[in-house]
C-alpha positions as a printed NumPy array, in Angstrom:
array([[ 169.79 , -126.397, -142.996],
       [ 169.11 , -122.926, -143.711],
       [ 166.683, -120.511, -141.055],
       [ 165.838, -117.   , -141.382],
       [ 163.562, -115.755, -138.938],
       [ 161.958, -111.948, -138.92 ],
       [ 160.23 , -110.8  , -135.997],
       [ 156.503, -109.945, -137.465],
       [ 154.65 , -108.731, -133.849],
       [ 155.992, -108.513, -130.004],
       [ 153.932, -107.753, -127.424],
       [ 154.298, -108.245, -123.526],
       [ 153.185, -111.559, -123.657],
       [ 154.72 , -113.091, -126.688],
       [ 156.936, -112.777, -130.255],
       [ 155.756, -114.029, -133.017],
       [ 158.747, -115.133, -135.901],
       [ 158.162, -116.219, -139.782],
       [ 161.164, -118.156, -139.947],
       [ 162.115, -119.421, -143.566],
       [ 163.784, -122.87 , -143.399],
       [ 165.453, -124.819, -146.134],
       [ 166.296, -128.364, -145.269],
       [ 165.774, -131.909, -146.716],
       [ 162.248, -131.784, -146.701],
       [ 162.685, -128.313, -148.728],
       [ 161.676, -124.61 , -148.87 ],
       [ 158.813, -123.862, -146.105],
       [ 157.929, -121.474, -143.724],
       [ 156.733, -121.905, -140.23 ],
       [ 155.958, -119.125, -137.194],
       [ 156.779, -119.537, -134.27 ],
       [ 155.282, -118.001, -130.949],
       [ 157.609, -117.615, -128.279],
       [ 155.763, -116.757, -124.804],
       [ 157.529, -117.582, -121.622],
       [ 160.459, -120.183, -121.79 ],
       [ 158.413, -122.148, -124.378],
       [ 158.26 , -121.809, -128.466],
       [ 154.771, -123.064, -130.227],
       [ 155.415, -123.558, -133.694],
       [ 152.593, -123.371, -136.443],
       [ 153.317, -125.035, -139.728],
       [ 151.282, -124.25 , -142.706],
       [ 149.892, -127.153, -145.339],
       [ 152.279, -126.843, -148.249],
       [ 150.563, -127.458, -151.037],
       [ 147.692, -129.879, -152.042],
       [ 146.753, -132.395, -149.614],
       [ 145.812, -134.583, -152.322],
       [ 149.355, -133.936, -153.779],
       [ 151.848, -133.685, -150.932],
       [ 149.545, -135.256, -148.011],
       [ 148.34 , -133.112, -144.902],
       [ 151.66 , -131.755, -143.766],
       [ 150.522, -128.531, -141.641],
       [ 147.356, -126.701, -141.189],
       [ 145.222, -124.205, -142.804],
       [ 144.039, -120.731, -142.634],
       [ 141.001, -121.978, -141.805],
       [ 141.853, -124.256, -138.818],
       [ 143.409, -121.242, -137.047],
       [ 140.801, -119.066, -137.966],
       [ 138.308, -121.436, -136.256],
       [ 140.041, -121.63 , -133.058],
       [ 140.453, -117.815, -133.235],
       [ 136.558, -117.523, -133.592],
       [ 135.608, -120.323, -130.788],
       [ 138.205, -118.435, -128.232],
       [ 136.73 , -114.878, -129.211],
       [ 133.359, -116.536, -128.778],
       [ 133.897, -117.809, -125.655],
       [ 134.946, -114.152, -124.118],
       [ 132.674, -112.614, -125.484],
       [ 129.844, -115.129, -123.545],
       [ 131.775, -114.049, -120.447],
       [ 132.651, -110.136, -121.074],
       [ 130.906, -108.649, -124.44 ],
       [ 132.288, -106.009, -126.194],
       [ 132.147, -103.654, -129.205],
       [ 135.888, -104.65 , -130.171],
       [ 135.473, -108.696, -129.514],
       [ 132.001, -108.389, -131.84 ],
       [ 133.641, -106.392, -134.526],
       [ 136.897, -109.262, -134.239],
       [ 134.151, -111.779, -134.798],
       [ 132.348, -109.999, -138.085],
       [ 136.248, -109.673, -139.371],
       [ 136.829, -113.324, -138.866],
       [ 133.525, -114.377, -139.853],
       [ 134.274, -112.646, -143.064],
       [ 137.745, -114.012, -143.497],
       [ 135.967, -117.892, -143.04 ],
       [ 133.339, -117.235, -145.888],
       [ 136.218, -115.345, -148.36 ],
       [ 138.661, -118.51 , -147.771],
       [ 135.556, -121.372, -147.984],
       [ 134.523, -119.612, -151.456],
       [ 138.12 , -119.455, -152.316],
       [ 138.357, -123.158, -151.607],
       [ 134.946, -123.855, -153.566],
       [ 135.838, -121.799, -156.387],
       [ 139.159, -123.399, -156.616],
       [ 137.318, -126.813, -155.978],
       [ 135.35 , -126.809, -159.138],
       [ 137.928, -124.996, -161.39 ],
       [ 140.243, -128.359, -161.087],
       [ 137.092, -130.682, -161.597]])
């Protein structure tokens, strides 16, 4: 097995790593979050789920829990910088579901 991890943000609370890995499954990357003495890893789909089966998650999924979390603290404290985070990700959600659609009816 082949890993190759580069360190793509630190703060003081966590590190986030895109580790390449090569192994018997393949070529695939993963992150993984390291905050405290624990690691959270994140794996991406890899390719169609149609194709390959539902093997990690999507932009999307971790968009959604970005935009429920930012939600929720912005209920409790509002801001100008939470609001404008929501209009980004709000954007990013439509720009990846037209993606999808587009992409949807091309293959049909």
């Amino acid at each position: 097995m082949f890993k190759k991890c580069t360190q793509i943000h630190v703060d003081q609370l966590v590190q986030v790593d895109r580790c390449e890995i090569n192994d018997e499954n393949g070529q695939r990357m993963v992150y993984e979050l390291h905050h405290g003495q624990e690691v959270t890893v994140i794996r991406f789909q890899k390719g169609s789920p149609s194709l390959d089966g539902v093997n990690g998650v999507t932009n999307e999924a971790l968009i959604a829990v970005l935009l429920d979390r930012l939600k929720s603290v912005q209920a409790v404290l509002p801001c100008l910088e939470n609001e404008g985070a929501l209009e980004g990700l709000n954007v990013a959600m439509r720009s990846l579901r037209a993606r999808a659609e587009r992409l949807s009816t091309q293959s049909s």
